[in-house]
N, C-alpha and C positions, 0 to 999 in steps of 0.2 A: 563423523561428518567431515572429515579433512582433507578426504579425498572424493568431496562433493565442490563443483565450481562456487563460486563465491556467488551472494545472492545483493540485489540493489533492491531497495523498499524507496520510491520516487514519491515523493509528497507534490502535489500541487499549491504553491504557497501562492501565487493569485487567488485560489478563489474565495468569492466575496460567499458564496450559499447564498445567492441572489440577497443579499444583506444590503442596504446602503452602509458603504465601511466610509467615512470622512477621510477628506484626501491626509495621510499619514498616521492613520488608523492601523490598529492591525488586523489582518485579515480572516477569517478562520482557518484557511491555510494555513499561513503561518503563524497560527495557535498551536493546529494541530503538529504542524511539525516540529516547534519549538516544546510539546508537550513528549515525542517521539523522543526526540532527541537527552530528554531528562530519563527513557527508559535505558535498561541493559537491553542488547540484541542480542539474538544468537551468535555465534560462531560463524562469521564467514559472512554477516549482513550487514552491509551497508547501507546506514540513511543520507537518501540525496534529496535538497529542495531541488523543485523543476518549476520553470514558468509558466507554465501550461501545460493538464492534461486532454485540454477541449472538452470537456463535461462539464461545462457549469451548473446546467440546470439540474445535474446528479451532485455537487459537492457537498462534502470537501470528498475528494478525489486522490485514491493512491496509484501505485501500480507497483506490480512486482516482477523480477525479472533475474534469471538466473540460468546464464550459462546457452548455446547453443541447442541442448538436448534436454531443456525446461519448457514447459508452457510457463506463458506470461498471463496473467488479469491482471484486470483493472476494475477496482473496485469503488464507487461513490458510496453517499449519504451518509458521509461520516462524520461525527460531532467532535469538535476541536477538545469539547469538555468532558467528554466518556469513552470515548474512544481507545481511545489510545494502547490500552492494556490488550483489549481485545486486538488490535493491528498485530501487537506484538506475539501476542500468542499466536495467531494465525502464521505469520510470517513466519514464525519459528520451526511450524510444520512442513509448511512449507521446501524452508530450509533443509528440511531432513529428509527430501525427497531426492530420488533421482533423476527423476521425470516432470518433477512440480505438481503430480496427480496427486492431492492431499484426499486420502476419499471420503464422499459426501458428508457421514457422518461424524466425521471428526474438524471439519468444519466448524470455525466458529458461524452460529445462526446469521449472522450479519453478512458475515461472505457470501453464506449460499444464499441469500435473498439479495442482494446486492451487487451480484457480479455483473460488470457493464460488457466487458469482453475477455475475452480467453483467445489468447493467438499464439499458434502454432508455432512449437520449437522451429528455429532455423535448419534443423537436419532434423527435419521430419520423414 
């Protein structure tokens, strides 16, 4: 995998999952991504907080992204409090791709019900 580009896993740390969060609350966001951030990644992945993936009414919301010659998703409805394991396994497949095409069935079930968008490598 080392000579696969590096991969970014972007957490939405605003979002509220339509929650009332109390002003200085913490958010599901960044639950979940303070819960990421307690796992091991792969090789080569980097977790970033983002202020906004515009998906609120799908959160908590990630995205992944890697390299020119990767597709990107963007993945919602994800629980700050079970999640997490699964983000990572996913990403990691992901990771191991050279295309970002992880195929369908090796999918965690959550991705492939959950995918908000998929947008095309930049040298496509």
């Amino acid at each position: 995998m080392a000579d696969l580009p590096p991969v970014e896993l972007l957490v939405c740390v605003k979002c509220r999952r339509e929650l009332d969060v109390p002003e200085g609350g913490t958010r599901p966001g960044e639950a979940l991504h303070a819960e990421l951030a307690n796992r091991t990644m792969s090789e080569g992945v980097t977790l970033k907080a983002v202020e906004c993936l515009s998906n609120c009414s799908s959160g908590c919301s990630v995205a992944v992204r890697g390299g020119a010659q990767r597709w990107t998703y963007v993945y919602g409805n994800l629980m700050e409090d079970r999640d997490a394991d699964m983000v990572v396994d996913g990403i990691s497949k992901y990771a191991a791709t050279a295309d970002g095409i992880v195929p369908w069935r090796e999918r965690p079930e959550h991705f492939r019900k959950n995918c908000i968008a998929r947008i095309p490598p930049q040298e496509f």
